[in-house]
C-alpha positions in Angstrom: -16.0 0.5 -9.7 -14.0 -0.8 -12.5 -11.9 -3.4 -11.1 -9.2 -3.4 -14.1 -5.9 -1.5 -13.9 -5.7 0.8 -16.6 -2.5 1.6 -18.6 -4.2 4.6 -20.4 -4.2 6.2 -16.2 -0.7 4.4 -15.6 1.1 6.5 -18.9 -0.2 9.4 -17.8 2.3 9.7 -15.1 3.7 6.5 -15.0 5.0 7.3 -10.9 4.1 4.4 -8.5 3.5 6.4 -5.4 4.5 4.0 -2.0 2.6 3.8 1.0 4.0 2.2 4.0 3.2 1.6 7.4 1.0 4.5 7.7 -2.8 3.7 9.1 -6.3 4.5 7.5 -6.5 8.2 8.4 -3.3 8.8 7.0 -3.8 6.5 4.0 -6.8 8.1 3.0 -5.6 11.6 3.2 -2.4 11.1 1.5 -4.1 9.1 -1.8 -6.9 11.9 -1.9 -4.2 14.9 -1.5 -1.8 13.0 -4.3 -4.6 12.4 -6.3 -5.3 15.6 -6.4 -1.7 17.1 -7.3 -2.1 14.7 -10.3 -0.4 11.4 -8.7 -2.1 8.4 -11.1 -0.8 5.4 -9.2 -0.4 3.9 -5.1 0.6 1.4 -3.9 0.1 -0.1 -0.1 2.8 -2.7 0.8 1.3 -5.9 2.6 4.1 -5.6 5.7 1.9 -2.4 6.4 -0.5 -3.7 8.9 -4.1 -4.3 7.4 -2.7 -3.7 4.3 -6.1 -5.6 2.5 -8.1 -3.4 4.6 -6.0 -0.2 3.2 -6.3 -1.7 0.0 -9.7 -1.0 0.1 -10.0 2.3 1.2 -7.4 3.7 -1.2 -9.8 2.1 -4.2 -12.7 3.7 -2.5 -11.1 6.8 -2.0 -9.2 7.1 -5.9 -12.4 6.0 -7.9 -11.5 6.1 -11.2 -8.9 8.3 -11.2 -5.7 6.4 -10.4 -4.5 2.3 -10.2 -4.1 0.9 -7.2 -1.7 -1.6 -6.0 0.0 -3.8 -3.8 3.9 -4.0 -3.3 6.3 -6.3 -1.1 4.0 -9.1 -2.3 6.9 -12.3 -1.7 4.1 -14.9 -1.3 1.4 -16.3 -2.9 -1.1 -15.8 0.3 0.0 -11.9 0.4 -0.8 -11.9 -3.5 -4.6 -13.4 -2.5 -4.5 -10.8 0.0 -4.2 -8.0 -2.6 -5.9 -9.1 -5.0 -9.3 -10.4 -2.7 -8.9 -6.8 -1.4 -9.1 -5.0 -5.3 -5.4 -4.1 -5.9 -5.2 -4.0 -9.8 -1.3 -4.2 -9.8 1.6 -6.1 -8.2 4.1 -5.1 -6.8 7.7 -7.8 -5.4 10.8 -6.8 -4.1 12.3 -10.0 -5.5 11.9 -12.1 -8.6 9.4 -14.5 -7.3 8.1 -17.0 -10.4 5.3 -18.6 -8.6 4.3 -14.7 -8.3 4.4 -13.6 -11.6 3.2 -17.2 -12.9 0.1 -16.3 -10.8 -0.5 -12.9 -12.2 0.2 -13.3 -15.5 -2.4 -16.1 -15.3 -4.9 -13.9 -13.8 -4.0 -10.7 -16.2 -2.8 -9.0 -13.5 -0.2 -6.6 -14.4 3.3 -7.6 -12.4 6.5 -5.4 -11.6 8.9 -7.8 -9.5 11.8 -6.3 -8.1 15.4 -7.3 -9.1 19.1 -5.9 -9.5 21.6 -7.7 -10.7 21.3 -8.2 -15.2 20.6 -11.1 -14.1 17.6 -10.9 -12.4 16.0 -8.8 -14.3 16.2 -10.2 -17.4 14.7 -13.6 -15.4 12.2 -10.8 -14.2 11.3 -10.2 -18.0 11.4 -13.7 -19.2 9.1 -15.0 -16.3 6.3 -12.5 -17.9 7.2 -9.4 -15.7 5.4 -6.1 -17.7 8.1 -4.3 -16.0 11.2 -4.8 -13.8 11.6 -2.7 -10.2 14.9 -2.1 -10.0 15.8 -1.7 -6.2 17.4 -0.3 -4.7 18.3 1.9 -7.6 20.1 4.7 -5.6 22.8 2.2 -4.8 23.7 2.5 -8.5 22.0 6.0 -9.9 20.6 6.7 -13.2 23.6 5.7 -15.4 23.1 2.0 -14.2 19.8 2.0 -15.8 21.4 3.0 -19.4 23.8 0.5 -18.9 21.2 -2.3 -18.7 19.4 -0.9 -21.3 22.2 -1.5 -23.7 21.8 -5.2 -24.3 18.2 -4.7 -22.6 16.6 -2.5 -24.5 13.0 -4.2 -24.9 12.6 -4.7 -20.5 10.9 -1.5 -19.0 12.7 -0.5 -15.8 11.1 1.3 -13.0 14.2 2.9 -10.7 12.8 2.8 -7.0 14.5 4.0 -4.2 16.4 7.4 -4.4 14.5 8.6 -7.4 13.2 12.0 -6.5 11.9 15.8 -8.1 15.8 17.0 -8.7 16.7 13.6 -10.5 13.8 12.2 -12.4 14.8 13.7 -15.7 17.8 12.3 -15.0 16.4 8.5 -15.0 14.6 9.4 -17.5 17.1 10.3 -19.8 19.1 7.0 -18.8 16.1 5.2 -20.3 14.0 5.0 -17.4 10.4 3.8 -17.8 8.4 4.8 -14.7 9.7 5.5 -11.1 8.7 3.6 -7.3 8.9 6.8 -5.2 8.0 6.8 -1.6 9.9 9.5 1.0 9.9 11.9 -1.5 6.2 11.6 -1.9 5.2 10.7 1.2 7.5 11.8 3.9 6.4 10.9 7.3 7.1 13.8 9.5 4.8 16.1 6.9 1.8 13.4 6.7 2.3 13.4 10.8 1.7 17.2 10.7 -0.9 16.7 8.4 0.6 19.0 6.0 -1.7 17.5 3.2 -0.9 20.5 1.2 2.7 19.7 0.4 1.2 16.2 -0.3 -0.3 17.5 -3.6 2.0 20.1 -4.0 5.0 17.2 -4.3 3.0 15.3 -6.8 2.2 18.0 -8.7 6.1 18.7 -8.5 6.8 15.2 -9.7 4.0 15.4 -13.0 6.0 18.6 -13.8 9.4 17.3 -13.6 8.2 14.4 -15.5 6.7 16.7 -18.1 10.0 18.2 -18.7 11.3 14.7 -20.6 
């Protein structure tokens, strides 16, 4: 298994799809069904319990289809965690710079979280490849064109809020790729094992996203 995250699968639908708190069953079910529907990246959070264990799985059960990663990484144990276990991406909720400084020294791709101008341009300058901005929905798509006007060269990835009805929306404000979770992987439907509407909303998403 190639152990490299690959921007070539990334671009192709550059949606990071978030899995948290759900066990091994689920996990596996939902990254197969996604996969299938055309999702091209996961990621398991490390406050998911056994995270480096789910990790795992998720890269056995992708192959080579789809990158798989690790978010809410804040430490530099949770970043051994992932990347012992195989994740090929990182994931922060916060601008970390012993984080990235890791990961950039290991080639490890890196997309810490931050909202303020502030922080994500310190996201960028620290050797982010792209900047998380959460929560986005406490803002919406037009704050995303605003910090792309003196921003322009830092990629952005909205998460939180994004969904089907307003990812061409983001888009259009400048966005880069998207951190979606509920909207991918609502809990009620992977409790009823509705798998089904699992690759039915990703295949919703690559359609949306082919309508840029």
């Amino acid at each position: 298994m190639d152990e490299r995250f690959s921007w070539h699968i990334f671009n192709e639908l550059p949606i990071v799809g978030i899995l948290r708190g759900f066990d091994a069953d689920v996990v596996e079910k939902a990254v197969a069904s996604s996969g299938r529907g055309g999702l091209r990246n996961v990621e398991i959070t490390m406050n998911t319990d056994g995270a480096g264990g789910l990790i795992k799985l998720a890269r056995e059960t992708a192959g080579k289809t789809m990158n798989v990663g690790a978010g809410t990484v804040c430490t530099l144990e949770q970043l051994e965690t992932a990347l012992e276990a195989g994740a090929q991406f990182i994931v922060t909720p916060v601008v970390n710079p012993e984080v990235i400084k890791a990961c950039k020294d290991r080639g490890v791709p890196v997309f810490p979280g931050g909202l303020s101008p502030t922080e994500i341009y310190r996201a960028w300058q620290l050797g982010a490849d792209m900047v998380k901005v959460f929560p986005a929905n406490r803002f919406g798509p037009s704050y995303i064109k605003e910090v792309k006007g003196p921003f322009s060269q830092v990629k952005l990835m909205p998460t939180g809020g994004v969904s089907v009805e307003n990812l061409k929306e983001y888009l259009d404000c400048g966005a880069d790729a998207f951190g979606v979770g509920s909207p991918l992987f609502d809990k009620d439907r992977l409790a009823a094992d509705d798998w089904n509407w699992v690759r039915q909303q990703a295949q919703r998403f690559v359609e949306a996203y082919q309508q840029r």
